[in-house]
VEXPA-531260 format. One record per atom (N, C-alpha, C): x, y, z; atom name; residue in three letters. Coordinates in pm, 1 decimal, decimal comma. Layout:
X|Y|Z|CA|ALA $
...
***
This chain:
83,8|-116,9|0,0|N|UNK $
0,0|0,0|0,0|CA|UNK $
88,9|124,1|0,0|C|UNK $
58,5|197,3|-134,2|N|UNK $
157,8|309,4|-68,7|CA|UNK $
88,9|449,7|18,3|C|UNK $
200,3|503,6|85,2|N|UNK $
152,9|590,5|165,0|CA|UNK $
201,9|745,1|126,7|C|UNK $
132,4|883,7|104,1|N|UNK $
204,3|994,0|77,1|CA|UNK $
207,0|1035,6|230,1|C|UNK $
300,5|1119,6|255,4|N|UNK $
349,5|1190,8|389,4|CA|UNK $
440,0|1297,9|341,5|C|UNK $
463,4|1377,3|439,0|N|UNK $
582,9|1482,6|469,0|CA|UNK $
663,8|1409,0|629,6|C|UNK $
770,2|1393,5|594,9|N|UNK $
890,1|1361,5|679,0|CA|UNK $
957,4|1491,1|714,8|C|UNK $
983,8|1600,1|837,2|N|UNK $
1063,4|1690,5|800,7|CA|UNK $
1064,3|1803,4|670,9|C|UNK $
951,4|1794,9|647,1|N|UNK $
944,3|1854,6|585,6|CA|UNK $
966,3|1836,7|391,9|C|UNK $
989,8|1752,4|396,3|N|UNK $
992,6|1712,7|278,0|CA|UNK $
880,5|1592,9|241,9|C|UNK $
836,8|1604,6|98,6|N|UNK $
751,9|1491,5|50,6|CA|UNK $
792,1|1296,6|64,8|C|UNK $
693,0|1234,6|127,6|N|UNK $
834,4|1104,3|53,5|CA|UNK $
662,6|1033,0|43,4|C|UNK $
676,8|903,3|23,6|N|UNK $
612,8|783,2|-72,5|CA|UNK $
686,2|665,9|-36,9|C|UNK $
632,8|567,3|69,8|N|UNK $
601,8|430,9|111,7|CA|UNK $
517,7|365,0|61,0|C|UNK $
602,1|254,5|47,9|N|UNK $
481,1|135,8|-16,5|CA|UNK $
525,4|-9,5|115,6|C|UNK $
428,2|24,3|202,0|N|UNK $
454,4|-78,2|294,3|CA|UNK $
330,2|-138,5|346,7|C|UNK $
340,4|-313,4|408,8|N|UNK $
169,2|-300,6|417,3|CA|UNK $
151,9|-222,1|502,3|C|UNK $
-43,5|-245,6|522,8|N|UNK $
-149,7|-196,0|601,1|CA|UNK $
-101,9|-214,8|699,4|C|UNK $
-104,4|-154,8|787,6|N|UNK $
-68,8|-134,1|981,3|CA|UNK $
97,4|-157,1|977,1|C|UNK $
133,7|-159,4|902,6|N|UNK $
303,2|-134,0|918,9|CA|UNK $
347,9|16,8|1015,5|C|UNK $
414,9|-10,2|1132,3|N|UNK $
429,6|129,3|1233,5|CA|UNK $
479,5|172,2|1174,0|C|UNK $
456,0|363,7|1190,8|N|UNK $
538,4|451,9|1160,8|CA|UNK $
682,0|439,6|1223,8|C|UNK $
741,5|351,2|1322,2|N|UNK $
881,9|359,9|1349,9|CA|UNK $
950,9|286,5|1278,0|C|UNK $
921,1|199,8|1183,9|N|UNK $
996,3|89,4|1132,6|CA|UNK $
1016,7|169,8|996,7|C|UNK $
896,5|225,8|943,1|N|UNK $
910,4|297,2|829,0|CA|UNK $
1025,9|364,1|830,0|C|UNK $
1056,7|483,1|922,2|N|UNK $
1093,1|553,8|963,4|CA|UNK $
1247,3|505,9|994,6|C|UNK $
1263,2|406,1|1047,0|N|UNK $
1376,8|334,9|1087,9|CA|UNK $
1451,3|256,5|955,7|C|UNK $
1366,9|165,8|902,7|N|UNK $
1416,0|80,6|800,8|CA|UNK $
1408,9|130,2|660,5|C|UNK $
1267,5|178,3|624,9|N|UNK $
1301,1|301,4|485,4|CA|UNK $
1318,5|396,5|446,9|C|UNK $
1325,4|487,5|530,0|N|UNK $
1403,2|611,5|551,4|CA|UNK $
1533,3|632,5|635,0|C|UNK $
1579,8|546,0|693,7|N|UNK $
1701,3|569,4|737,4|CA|UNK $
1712,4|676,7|848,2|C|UNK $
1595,5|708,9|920,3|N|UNK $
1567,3|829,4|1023,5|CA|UNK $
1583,3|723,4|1156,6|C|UNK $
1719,6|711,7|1209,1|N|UNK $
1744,8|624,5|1299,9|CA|UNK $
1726,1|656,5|1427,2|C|UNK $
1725,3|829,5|1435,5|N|UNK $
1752,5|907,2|1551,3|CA|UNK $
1584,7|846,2|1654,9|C|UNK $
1511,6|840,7|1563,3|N|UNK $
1378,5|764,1|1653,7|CA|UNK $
1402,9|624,0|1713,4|C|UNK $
1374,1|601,1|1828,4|N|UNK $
1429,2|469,6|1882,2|CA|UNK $
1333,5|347,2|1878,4|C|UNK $
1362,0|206,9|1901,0|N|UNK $
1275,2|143,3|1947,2|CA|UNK $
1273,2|112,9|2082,8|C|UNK $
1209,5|104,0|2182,4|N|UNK $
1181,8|115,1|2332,2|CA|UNK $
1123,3|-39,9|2390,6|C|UNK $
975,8|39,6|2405,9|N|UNK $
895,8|-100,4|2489,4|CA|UNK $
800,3|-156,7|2351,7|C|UNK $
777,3|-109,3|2261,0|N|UNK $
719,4|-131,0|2165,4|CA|UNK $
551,7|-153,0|2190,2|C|UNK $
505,6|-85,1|2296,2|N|UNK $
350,1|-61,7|2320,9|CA|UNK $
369,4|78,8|2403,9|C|UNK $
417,6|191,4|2306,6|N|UNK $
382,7|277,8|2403,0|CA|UNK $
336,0|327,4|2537,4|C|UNK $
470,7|261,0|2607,0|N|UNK $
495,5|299,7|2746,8|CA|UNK $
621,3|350,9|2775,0|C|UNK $
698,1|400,6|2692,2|N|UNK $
826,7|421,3|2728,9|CA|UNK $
859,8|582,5|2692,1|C|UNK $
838,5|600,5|2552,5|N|UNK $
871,0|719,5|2510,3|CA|UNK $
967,2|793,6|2406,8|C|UNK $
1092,9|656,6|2391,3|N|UNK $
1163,9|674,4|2313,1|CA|UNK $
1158,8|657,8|2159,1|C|UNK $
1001,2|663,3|2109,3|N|UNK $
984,9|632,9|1987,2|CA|UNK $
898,7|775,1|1931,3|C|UNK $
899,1|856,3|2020,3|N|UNK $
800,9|989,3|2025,7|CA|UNK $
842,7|1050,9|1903,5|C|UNK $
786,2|1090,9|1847,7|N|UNK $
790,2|1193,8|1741,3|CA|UNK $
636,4|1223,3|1676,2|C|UNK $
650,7|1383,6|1623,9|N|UNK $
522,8|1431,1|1653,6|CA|UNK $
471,6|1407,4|1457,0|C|UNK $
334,7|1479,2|1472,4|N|UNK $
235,9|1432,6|1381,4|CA|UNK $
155,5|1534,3|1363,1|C|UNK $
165,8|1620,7|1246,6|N|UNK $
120,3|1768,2|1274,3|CA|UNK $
118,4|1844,5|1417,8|C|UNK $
274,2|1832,0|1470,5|N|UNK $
279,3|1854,6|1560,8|CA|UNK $
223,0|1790,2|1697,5|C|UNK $
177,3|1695,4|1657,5|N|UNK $
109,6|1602,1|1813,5|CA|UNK $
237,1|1527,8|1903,2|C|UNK $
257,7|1517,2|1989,3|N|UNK $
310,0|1393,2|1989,3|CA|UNK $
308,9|1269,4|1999,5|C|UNK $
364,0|1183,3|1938,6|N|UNK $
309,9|1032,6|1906,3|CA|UNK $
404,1|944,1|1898,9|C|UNK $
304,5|793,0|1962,7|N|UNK $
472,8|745,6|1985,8|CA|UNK $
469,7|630,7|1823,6|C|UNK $
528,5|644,1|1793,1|N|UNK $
536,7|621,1|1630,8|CA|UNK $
546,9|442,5|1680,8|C|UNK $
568,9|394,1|1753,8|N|UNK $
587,1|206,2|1812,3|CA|UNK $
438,8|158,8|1766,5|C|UNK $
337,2|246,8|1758,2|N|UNK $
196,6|207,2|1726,7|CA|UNK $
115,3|294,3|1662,3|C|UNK $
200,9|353,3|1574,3|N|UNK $
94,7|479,3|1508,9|CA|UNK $
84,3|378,6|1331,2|C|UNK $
18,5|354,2|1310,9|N|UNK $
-7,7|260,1|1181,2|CA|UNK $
-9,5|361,7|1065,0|C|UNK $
88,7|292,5|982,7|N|UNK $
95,4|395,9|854,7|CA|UNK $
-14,9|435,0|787,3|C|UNK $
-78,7|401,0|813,9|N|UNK $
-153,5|485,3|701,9|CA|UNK $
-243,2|606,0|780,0|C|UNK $
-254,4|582,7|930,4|N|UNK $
-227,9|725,6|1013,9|CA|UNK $
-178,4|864,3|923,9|C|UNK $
-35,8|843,3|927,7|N|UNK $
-2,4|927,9|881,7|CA|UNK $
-39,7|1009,0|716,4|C|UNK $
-108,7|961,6|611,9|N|UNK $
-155,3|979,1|472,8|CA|UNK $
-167,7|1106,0|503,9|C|UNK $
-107,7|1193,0|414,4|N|UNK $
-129,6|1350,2|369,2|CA|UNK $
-72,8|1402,1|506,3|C|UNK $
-45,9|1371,0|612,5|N|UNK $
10,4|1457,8|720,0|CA|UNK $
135,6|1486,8|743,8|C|UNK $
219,4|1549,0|841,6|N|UNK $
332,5|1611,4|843,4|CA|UNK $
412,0|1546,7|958,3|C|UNK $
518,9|1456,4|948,2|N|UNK $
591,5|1399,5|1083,9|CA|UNK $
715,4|1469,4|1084,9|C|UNK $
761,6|1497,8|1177,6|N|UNK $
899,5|1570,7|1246,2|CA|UNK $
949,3|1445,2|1347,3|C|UNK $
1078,1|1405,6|1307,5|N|UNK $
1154,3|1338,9|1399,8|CA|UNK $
1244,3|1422,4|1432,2|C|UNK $
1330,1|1322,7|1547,6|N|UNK $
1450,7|1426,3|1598,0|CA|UNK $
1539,6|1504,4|1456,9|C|UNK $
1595,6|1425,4|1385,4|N|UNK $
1656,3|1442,9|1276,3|CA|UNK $
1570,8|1600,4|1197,9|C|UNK $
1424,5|1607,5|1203,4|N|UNK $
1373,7|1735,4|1131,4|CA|UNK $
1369,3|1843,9|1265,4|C|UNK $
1373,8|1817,2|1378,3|N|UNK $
1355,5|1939,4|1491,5|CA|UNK $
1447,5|2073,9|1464,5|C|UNK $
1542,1|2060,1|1455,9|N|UNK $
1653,6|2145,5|1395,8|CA|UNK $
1781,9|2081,9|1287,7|C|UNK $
1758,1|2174,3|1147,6|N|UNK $
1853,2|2106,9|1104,5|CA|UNK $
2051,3|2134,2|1100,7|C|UNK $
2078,3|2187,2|1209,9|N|UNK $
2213,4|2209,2|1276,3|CA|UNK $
2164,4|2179,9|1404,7|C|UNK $
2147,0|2121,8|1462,7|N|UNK $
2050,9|2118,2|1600,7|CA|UNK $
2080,3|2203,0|1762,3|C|UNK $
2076,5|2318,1|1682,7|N|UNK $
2062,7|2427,8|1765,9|CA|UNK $
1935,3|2478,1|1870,6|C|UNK $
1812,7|2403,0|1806,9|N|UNK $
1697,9|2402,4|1876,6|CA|UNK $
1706,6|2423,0|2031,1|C|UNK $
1667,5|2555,5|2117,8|N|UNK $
1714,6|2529,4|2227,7|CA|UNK $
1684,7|2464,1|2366,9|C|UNK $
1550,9|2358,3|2306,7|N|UNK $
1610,0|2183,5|2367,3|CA|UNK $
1719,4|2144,7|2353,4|C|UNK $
1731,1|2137,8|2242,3|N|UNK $
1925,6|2062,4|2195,5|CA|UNK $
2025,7|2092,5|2275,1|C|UNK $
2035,0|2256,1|2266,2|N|UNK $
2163,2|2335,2|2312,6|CA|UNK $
2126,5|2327,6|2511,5|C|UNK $
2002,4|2291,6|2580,3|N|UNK $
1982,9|2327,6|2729,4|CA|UNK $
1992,2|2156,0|2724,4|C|UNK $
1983,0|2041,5|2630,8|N|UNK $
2055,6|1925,6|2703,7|CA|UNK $
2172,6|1922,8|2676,3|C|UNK $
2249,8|1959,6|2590,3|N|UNK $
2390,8|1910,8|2601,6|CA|UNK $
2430,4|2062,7|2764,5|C|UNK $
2408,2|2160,8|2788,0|N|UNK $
2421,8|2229,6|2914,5|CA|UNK $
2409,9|2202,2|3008,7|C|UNK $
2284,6|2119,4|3018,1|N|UNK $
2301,9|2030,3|3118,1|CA|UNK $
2345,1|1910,2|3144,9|C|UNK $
2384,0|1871,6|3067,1|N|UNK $
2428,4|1741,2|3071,7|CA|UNK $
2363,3|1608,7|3114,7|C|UNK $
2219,8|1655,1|3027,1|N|UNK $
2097,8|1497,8|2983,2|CA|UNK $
2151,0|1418,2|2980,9|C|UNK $
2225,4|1387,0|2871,2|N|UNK $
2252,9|1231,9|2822,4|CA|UNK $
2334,9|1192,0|2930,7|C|UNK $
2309,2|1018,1|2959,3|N|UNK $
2437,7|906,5|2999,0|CA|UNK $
2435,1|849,7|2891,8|C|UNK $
2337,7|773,5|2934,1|N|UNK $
2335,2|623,8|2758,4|CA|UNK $
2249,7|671,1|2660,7|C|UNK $
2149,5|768,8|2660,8|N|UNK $
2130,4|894,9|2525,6|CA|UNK $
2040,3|805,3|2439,3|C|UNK $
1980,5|679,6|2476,7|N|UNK $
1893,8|610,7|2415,7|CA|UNK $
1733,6|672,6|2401,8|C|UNK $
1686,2|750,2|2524,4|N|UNK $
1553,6|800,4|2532,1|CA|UNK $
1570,8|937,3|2514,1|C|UNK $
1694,8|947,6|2490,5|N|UNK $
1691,0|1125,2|2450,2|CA|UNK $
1630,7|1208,8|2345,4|C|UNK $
1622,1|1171,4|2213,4|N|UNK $
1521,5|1183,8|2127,0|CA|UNK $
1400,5|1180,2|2144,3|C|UNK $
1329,1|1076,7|2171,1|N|UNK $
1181,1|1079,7|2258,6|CA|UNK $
1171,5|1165,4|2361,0|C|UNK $
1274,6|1221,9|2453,9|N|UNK $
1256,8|1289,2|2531,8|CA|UNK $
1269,7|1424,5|2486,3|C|UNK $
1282,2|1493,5|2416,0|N|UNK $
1304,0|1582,2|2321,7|CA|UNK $
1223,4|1615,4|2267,5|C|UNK $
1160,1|1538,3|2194,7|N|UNK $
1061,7|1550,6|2115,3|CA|UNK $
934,6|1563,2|2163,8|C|UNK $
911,0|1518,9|2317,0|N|UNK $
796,2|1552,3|2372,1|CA|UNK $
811,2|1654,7|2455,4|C|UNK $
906,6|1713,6|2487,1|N|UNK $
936,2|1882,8|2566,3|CA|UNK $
921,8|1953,6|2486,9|C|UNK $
935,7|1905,9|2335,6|N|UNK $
932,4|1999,7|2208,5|CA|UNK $
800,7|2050,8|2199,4|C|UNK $
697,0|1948,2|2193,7|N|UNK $
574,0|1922,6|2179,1|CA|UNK $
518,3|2041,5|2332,8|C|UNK $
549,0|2001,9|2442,2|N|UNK $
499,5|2077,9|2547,1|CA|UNK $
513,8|2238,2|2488,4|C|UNK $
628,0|2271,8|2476,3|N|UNK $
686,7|2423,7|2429,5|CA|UNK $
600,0|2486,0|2350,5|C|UNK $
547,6|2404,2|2229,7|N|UNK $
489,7|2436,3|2137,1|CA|UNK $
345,9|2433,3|2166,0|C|UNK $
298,5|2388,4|2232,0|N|UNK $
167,6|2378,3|2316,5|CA|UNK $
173,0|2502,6|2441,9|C|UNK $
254,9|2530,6|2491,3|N|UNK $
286,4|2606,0|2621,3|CA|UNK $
438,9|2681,0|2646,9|C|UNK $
448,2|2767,9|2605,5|N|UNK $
569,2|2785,3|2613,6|CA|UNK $
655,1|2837,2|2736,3|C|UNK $
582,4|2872,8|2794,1|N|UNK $
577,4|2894,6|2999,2|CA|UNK $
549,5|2807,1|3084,8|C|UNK $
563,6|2652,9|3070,4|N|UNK $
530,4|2581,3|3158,0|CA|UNK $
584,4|2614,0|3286,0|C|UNK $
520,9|2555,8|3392,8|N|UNK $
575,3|2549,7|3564,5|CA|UNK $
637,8|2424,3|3548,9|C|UNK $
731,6|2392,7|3648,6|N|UNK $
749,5|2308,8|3712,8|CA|UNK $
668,1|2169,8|3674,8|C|UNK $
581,1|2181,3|3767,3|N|UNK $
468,4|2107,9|3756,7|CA|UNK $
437,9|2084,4|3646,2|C|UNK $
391,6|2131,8|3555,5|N|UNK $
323,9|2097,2|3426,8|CA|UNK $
428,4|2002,0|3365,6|C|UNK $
575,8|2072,9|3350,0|N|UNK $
665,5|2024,1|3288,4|CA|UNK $
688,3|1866,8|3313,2|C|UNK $
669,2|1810,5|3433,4|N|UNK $
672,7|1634,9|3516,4|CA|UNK $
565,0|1617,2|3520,6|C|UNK $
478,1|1673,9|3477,9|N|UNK $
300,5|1586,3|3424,2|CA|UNK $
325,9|1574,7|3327,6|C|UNK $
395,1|1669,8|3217,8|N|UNK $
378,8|1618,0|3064,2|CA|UNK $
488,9|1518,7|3025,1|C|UNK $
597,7|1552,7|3112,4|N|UNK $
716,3|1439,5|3079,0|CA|UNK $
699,6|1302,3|3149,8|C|UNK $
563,1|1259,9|3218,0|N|UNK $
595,9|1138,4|3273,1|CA|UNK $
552,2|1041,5|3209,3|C|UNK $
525,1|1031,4|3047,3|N|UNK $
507,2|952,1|2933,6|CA|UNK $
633,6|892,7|2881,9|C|UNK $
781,4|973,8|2906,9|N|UNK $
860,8|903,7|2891,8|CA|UNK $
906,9|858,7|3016,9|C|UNK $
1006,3|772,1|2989,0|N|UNK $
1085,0|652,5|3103,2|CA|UNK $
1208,5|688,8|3014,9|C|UNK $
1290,0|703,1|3128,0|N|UNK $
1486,3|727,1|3114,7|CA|UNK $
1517,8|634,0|3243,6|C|UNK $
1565,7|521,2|3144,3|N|UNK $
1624,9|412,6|3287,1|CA|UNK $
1776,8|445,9|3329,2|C|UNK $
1859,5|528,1|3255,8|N|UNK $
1940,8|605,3|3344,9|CA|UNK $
1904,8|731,4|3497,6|C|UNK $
1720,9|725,2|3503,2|N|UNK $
1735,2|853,3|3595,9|CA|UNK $
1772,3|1007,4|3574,8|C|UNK $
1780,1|1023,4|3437,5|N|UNK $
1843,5|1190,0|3441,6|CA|UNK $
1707,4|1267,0|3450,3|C|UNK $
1605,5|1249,2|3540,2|N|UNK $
1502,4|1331,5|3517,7|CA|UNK $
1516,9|1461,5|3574,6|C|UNK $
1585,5|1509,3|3662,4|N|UNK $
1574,1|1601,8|3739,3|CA|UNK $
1678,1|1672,5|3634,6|C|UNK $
1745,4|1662,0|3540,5|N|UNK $
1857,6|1711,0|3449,2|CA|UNK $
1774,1|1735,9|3341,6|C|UNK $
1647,5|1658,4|3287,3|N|UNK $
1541,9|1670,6|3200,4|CA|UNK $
1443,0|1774,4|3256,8|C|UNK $
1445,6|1794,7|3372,4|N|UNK $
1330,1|1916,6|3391,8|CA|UNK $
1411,6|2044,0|3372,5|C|UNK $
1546,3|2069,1|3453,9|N|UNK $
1644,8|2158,1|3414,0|CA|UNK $
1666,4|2188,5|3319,9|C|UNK $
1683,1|2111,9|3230,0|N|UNK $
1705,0|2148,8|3053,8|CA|UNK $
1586,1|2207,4|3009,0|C|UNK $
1472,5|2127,1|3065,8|N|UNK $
1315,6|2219,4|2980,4|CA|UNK $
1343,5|2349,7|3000,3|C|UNK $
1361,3|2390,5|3149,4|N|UNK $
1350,1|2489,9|3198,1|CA|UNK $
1425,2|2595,1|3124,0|C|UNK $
1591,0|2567,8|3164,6|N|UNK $
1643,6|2605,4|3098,3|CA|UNK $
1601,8|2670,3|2953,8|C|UNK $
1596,2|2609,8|2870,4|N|UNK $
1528,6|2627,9|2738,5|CA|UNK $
1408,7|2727,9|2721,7|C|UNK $
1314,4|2696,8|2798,7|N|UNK $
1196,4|2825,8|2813,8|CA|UNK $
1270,7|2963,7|2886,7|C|UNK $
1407,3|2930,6|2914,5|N|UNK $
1424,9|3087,8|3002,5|CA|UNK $
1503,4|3148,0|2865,2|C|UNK $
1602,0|3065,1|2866,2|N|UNK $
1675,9|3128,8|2727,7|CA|UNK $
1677,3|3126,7|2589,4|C|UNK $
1533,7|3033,2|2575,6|N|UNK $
1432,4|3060,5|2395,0|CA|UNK $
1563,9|2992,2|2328,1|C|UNK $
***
């Protein structure tokens, strides 16, 4: 079945079956690796990437979901990745093992763009969709923060 989409912004054309996930697509025919595979039933987070801006965890979003719509992975968020998510995790120093970092990214992205003043609070209600089994959460709220102070 083929599928039309925007990836980042650009046009592309899949021909994969019916209910084939958007992460495999994404992973295996496009070569957009930066999206991870996780728990593979959306509980984890590291497969997040948004969907006309939604965020979604692509482990169960079925291709043909996406037909005529617009997906942004880490790879389209910034293309020098200056985005200043990007620049307030490497400041703070997010990553250990940097596996859920993309998913985690991509859904602070999503908050920002929904809210660009979050509290505290809001910020660990909306981030508790992902799971970082290294623990850097308190370095993940810092970086949001970060980021909303210095745009």
């Amino acid at each position: 079945m083929a599928v039309d989409f925007r990836v980042n912004g650009r046009p592309v054309s899949v021909d994969v079956p019916n209910g084939t996930r958007l992460l495999w697509v994404l992973r295996e025919r496009l070569q957009l690796t930066g999206t991870k595979y996780g728990c593979g039933v959306a509980q984890c987070g590291a497969c997040m990437v948004h969907v006309d801006g939604q965020p979604t965890f692509s482990c169960q979003a079925p291709i043909e979901m996406v037909r005529g719509r617009s997906v942004t992975t880490i790879e389209g968020l910034s293309p020098d990745s200056r985005h200043p998510l990007q620049r307030a995790w490497l400041a703070e120093r997010v990553p250990q093992c940097g596996y859920c970092q993309s998913g985690q990214i991509m859904n602070a992205a999503a908050l920002l763009a929904r809210n660009p003043r979050p509290t505290r609070a809001e910020i660990i209600e909306h981030m508790s969709v992902n799971i970082c089994r290294c623990g850097t959460y308190q370095r993940i709220v810092r970086a949001i923060e970060r980021a909303v102070k210095e745009g």
